[in-house]
C-alpha positions as CSV (number, residue, x, y, z in Angstrom):
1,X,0.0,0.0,0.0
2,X,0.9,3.8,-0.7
3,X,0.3,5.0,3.0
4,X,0.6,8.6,3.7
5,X,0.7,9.9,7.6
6,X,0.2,13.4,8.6
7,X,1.6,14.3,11.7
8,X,2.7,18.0,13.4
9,X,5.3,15.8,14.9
10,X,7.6,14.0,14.1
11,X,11.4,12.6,14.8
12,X,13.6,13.8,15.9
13,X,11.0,15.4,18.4
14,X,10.5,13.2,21.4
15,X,6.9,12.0,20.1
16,X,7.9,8.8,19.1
17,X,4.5,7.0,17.4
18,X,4.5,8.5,14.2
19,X,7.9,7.9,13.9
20,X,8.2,4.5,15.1
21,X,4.6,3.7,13.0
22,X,6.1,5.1,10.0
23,X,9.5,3.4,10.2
24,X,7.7,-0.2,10.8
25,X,5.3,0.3,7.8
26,X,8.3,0.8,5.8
27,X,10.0,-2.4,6.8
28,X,6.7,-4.0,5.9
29,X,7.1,-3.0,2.4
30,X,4.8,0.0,2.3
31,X,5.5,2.7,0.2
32,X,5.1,5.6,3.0
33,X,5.4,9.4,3.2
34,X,5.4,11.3,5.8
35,X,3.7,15.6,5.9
36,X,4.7,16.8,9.5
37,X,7.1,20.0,10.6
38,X,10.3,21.6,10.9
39,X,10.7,20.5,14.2
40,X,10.4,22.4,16.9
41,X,8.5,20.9,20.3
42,X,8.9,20.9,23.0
43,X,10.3,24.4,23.2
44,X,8.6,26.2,20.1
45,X,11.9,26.9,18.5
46,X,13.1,25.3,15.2
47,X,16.2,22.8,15.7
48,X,19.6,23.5,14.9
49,X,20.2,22.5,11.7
50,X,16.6,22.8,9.9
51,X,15.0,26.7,9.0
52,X,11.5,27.2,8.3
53,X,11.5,27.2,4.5
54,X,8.4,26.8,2.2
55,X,9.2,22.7,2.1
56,X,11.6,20.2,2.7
57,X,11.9,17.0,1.8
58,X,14.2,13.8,3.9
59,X,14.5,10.1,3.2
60,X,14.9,8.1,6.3
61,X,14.2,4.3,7.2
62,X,13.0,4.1,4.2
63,X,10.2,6.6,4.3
64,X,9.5,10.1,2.4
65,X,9.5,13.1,4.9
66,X,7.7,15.8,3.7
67,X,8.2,19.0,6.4
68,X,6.2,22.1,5.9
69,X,6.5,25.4,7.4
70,X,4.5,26.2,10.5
71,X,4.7,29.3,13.4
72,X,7.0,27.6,16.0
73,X,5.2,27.7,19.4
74,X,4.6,25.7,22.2
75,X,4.3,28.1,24.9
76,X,0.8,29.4,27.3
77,X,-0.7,31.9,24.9
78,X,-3.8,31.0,23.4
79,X,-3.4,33.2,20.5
80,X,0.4,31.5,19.5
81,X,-1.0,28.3,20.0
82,X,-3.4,28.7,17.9
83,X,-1.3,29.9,15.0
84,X,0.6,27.1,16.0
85,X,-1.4,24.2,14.7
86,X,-3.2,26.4,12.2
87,X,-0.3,26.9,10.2
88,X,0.5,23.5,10.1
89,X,-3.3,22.7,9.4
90,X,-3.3,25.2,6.3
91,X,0.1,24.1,5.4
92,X,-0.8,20.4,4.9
93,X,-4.2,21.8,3.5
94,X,-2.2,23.8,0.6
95,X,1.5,22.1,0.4
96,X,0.7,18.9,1.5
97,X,-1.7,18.4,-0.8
98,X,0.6,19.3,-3.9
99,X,3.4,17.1,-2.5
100,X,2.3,14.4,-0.9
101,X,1.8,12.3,-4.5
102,X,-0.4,9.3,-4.4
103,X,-2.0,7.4,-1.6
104,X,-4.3,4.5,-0.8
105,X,-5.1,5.6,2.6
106,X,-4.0,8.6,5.3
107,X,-3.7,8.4,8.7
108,X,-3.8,11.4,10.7
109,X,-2.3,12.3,14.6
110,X,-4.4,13.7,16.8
111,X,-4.0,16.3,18.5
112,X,-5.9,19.0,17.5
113,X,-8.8,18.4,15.3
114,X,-7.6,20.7,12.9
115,X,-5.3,18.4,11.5
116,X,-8.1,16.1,11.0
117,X,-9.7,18.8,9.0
118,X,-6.6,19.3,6.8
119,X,-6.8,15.4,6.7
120,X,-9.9,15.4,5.3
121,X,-9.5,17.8,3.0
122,X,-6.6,16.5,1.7
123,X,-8.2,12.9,1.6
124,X,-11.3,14.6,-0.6
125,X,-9.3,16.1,-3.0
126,X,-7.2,12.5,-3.5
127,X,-10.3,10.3,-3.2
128,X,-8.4,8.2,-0.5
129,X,-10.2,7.5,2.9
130,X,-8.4,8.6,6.0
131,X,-8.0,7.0,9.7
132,X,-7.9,9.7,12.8
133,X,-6.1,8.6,15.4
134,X,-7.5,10.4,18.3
135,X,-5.1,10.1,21.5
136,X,-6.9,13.2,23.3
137,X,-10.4,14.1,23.3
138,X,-10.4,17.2,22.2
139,X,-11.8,20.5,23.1
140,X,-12.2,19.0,26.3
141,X,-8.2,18.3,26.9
142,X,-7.8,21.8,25.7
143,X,-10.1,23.1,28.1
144,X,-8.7,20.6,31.2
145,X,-5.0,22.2,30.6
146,X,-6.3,25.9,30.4
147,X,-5.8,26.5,26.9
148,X,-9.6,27.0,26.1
149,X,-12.1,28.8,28.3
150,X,-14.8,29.9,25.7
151,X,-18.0,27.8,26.0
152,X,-18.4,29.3,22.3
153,X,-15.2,28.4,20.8
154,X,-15.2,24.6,23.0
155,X,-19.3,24.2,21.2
156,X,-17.8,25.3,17.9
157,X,-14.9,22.8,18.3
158,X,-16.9,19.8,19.4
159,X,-19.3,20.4,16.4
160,X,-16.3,20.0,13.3
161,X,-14.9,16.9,15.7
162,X,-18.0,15.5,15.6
163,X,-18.5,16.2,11.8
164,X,-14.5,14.6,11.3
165,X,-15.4,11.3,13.3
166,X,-18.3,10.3,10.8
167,X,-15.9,11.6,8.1
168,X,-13.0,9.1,9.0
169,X,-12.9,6.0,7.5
170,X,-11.8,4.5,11.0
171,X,-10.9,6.0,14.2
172,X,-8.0,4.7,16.8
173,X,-7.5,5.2,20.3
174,X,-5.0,4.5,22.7
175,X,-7.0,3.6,26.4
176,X,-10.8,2.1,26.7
177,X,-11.8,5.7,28.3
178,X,-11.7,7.2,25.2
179,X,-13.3,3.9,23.4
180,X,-16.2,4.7,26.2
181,X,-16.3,8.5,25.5
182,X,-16.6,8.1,21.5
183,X,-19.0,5.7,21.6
184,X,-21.3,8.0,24.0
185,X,-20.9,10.8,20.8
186,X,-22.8,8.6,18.6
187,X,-19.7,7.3,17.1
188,X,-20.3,3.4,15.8
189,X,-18.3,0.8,18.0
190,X,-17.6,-1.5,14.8
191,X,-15.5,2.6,13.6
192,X,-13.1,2.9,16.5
193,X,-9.9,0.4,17.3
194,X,-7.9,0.5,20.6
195,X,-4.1,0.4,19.9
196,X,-2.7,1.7,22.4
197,X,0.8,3.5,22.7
198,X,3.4,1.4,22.8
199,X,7.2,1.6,23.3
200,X,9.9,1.0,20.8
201,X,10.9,-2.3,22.6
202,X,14.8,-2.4,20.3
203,X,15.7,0.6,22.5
204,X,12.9,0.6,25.9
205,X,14.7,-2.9,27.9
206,X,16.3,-3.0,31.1
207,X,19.6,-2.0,31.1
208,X,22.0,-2.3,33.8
209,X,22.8,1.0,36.0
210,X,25.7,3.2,35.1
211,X,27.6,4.1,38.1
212,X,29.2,7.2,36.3
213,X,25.8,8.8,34.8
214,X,24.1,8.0,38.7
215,X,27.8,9.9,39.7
216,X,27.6,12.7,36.8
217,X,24.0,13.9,39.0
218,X,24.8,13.4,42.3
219,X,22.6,10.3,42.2
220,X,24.7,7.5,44.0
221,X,23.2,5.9,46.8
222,X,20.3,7.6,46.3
223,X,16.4,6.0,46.0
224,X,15.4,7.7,42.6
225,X,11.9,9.1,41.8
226,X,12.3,9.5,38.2
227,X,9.9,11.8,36.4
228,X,10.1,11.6,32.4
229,X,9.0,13.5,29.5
230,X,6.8,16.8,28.9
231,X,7.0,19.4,31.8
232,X,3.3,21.6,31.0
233,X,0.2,22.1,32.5
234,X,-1.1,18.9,31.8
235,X,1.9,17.3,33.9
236,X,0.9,19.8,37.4
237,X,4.1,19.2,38.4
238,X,4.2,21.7,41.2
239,X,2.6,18.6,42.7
240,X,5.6,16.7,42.8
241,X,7.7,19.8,44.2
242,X,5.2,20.0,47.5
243,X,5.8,16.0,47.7
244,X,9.3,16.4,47.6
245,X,8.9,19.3,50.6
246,X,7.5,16.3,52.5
247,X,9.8,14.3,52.2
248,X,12.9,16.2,53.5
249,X,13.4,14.0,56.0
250,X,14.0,10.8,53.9
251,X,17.6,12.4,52.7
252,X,18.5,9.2,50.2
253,X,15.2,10.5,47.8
254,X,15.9,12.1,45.1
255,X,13.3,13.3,42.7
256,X,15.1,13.6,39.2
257,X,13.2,15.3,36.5
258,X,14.1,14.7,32.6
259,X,12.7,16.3,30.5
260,X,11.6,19.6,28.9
261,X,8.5,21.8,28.4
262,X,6.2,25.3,29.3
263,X,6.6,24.6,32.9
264,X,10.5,23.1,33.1
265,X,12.3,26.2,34.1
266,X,9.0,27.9,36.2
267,X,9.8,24.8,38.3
268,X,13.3,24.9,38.3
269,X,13.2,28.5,39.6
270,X,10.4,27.0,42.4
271,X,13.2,24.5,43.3
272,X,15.8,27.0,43.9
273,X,13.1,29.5,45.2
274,X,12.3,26.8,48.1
275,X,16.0,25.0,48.9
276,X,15.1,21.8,47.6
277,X,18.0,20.0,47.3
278,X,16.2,16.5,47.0
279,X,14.9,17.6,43.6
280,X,17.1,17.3,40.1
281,X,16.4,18.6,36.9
282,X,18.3,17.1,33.6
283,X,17.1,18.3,30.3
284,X,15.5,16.3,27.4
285,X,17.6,13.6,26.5
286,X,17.7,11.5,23.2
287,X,15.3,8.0,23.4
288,X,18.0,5.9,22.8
289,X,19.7,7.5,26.2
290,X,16.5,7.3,27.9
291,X,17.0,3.4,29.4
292,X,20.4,4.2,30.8
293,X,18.4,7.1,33.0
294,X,15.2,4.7,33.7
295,X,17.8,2.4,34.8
296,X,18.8,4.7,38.0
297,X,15.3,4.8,39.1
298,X,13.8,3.4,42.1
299,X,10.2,4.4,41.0
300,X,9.2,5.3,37.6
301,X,6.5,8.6,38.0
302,X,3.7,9.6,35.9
303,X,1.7,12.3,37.1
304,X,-1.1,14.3,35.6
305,X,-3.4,17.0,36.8
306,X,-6.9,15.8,38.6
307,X,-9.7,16.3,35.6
308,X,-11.6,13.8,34.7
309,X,-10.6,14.0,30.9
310,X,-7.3,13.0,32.1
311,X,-8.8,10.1,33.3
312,X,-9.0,8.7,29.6
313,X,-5.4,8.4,28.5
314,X,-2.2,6.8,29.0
315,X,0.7,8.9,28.7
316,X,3.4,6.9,26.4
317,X,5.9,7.0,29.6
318,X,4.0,4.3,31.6
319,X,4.6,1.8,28.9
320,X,8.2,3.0,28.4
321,X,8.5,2.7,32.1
322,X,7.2,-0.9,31.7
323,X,9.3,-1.8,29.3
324,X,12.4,-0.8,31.2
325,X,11.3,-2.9,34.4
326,X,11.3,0.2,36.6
327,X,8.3,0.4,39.6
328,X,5.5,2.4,38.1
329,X,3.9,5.1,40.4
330,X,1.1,7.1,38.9
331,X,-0.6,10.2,40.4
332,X,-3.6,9.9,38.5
333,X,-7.0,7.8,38.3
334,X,-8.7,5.6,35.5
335,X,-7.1,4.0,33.0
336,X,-3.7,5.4,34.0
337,X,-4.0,3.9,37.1
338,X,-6.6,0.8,36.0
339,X,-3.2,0.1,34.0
340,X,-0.5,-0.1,36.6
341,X,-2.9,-1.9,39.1
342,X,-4.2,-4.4,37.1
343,X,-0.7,-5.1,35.7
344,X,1.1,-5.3,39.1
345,X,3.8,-2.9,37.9
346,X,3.7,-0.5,40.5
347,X,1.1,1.8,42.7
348,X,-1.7,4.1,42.0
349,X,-2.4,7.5,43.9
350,X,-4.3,10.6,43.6
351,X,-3.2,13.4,41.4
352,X,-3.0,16.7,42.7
353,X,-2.3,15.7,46.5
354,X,1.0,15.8,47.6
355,X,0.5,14.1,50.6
356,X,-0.9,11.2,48.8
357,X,2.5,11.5,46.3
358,X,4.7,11.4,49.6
359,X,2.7,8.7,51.3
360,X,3.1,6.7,48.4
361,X,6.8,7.7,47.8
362,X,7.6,6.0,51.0
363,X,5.9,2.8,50.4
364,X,8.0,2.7,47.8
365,X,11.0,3.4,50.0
366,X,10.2,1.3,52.9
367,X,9.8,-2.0,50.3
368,X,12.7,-4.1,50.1
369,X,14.7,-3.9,46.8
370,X,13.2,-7.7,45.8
371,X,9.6,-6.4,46.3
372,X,10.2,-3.4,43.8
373,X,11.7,-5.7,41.1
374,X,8.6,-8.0,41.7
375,X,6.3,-4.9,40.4
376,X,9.2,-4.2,37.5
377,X,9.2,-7.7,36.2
378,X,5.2,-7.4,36.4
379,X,5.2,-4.5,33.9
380,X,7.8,-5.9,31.7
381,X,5.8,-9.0,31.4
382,X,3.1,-7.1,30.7
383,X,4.4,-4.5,28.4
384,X,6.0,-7.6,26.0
385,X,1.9,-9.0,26.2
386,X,0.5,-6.1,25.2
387,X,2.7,-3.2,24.3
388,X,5.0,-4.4,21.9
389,X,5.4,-2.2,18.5
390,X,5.1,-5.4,15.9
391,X,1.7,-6.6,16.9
392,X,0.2,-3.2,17.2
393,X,1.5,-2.1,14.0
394,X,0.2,-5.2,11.9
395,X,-3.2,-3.8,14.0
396,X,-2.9,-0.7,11.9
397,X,-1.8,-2.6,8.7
398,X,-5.0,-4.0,8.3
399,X,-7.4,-1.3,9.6
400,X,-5.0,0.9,6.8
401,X,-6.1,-2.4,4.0
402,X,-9.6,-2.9,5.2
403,X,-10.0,1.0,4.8
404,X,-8.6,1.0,1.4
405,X,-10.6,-2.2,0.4
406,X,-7.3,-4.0,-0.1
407,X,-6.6,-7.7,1.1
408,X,-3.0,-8.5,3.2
409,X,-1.3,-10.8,2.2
């Protein structure tokens, strides 16, 4: 099949699906091509080494890469935002279109739905059907992170996602929650496939721990709580820095913090601001350096703020964290924490409420080491059940065939 995927992001940015989907297609013996960005998240400024030009165009792992100009953004304003993923929107909807070249069948990353609406667009004027993969519900995420407090703008948006879902040829999601919350749109069960996210399992493994990158951070001896991944709204992470207030008195934790984002150096300052030495911040880091870090950790944490439309997806880290064998603990409830409970990987608390984070931090501490591998070999178990990339992608092989009317062989 001629597969084209549409994605705002795209390697190397650390959003890894598209990517990783793209690259396996490839090996399958797809003909795929790629429309997505100069890249330029998690910061909202374009890479060293690529400019925003009118298009570009990359062969890698045997894929086309198409990248388009957008307005780099990814901070709080609403109005940058905005432009944000419109101009990627119109750019697929005017470049993508003329460059993309044939197709049997698009795919589209969700986030927002005005990608879906270039999709579709696109899609029309190709006479290919198209497969939106929704991994937030949107505008309701945007409203739960504060992006979107216009009961006007949030109808308006539910009324062109609700016009795009009967539109699609098929829709995929990533946790039962949002399986639930389609289906009580109207939205066919027989339309919508759960796949959810998965890790790249050739680089997510357990590794064993570096003495001289534990060394480099002032990290030996020390019972790890490893946060990794997108510092934003959506993360609360404030959270985390009360826990760690609590927890002065256990002076072997250590809460390390990877990662980059809107809120990364708002908390670093808090750190400072507050003397708190138990907490470590080490910027984004390449996925292939990723297991060496996971491998310090104690406990693995995920953490999101309380809003129910939270609730309804599972960040990408928890199965990365699985992967790696690390202790899972997640500040947040359903599926995120149906996930690590009903896998054994690790412990569920609320979000939002520190003293539940500490509380559960030192249940963690107080276990012997044997008790926290127990939970890690749980979620590795699990994560080579369920989360493993070839599986899932043969999944969207023949949703991609059945959409385009074609037979696998």
């Amino acid at each position: 099949m001629k597969i084209l995927l549409l994605s705002q992001w795209y390697h190397p940015e650390p959003i890894a699906r598209p990517h990783l989907l793209a690259e396996a297609l490839a090996e399958r013996g797809h003909q795929v091509t790629v429309v997505t960005a100069f890249p330029n998240y998690p910061h909202g400024r374009t890479y060293p080494g690529y400019r925003q030009r009118l298009w570009d165009v990359e062969h890698a792992s045997g894929t086309r890469v198409i990248r388009l100009p957008t307005y780099p953004d990814h901070s709080r304003s609403r109005v940058r935002r905005t432009l944000n993923y419109a101009s990627f929107a119109a750019s697929t909807a005017l470049l993508g279109t003329a460059l993309s070249g044939p197709a049997d069948v698009a795919w589209v990353h969700n986030p927002p739905p005005s990608h879906a609406l270039a999709a579709s667009w696109l899609a029309a004027l190709r006479r290919i059907p198209w497969v939106y993969e929704v991994q937030d519900l949107w505008p309701e995420t945007a409203a739960a992170s504060g992006m979107l407090d216009s009961r006007l703008v949030f109808a308006g948006i539910d009324r062109v996602n609700r016009a795009l879902f009967r539109r699609a040829a098929a829709i995929t999601v990533i946790s039962p929650g949002l399986e639930r919350a389609l289906s009580r749109r109207g939205v066919s069960t027989d339309k919508v496939h759960l796949i959810p996210n998965w890790a790249d399992d050739r680089i997510y493994r357990p590794v064993e721990p570096d003495p001289q990158l534990a060394a480099e951070h002032g990290l030996s001896g020390r019972f790890v709580v490893l946060f990794a991944g997108n510092m934003g709204p959506a993360q609360a992470l404030s959270s985390v820095l009360d826990a760690a207030d609590r927890l002065r008195d256990l002076t072997d934790v250590r809460f390390v913090m990877v990662g980059d984002g809107n809120d990364a150096l708002r908390l670093r300052r808090e750190a400072e601001a507050r003397a708190l030495s138990n907490v470590v911040f080490i910027g984004q880091q390449p996925h292939e350096r990723m297991p060496h870090f996971f491998a310090l950790a104690d406990v693995a944490l995920s953490h999101l703020r309380r809003d129910p439309r939270f609730e309804i997806t599972i960040p990408s880290k928890i199965p990365a964290y699985m992967a790696a064998a690390r202790p899972v603990l997640v500040a947040a409830g359903g599926d995120p924490a149906d996930l690590v409970r009903n896998s054994g990987a690790g412990l569920a608390c609320e979000p939002e409420d520190p003293a539940a984070l500490a509380d559960a931090v030192r249940r963690l501490h107080g276990m012997t080491p044997e008790a926290r591998r127990a939970m890690g070999e749980a979620g590795r178990l699990y994560f080579l059940r369920w989360f493993t990339r070839e599986p899932l992608v043969r999944r969207y092989e023949e949703i991609f065939a059945r959409a385009a009317g074609e037979a696998l062989s």
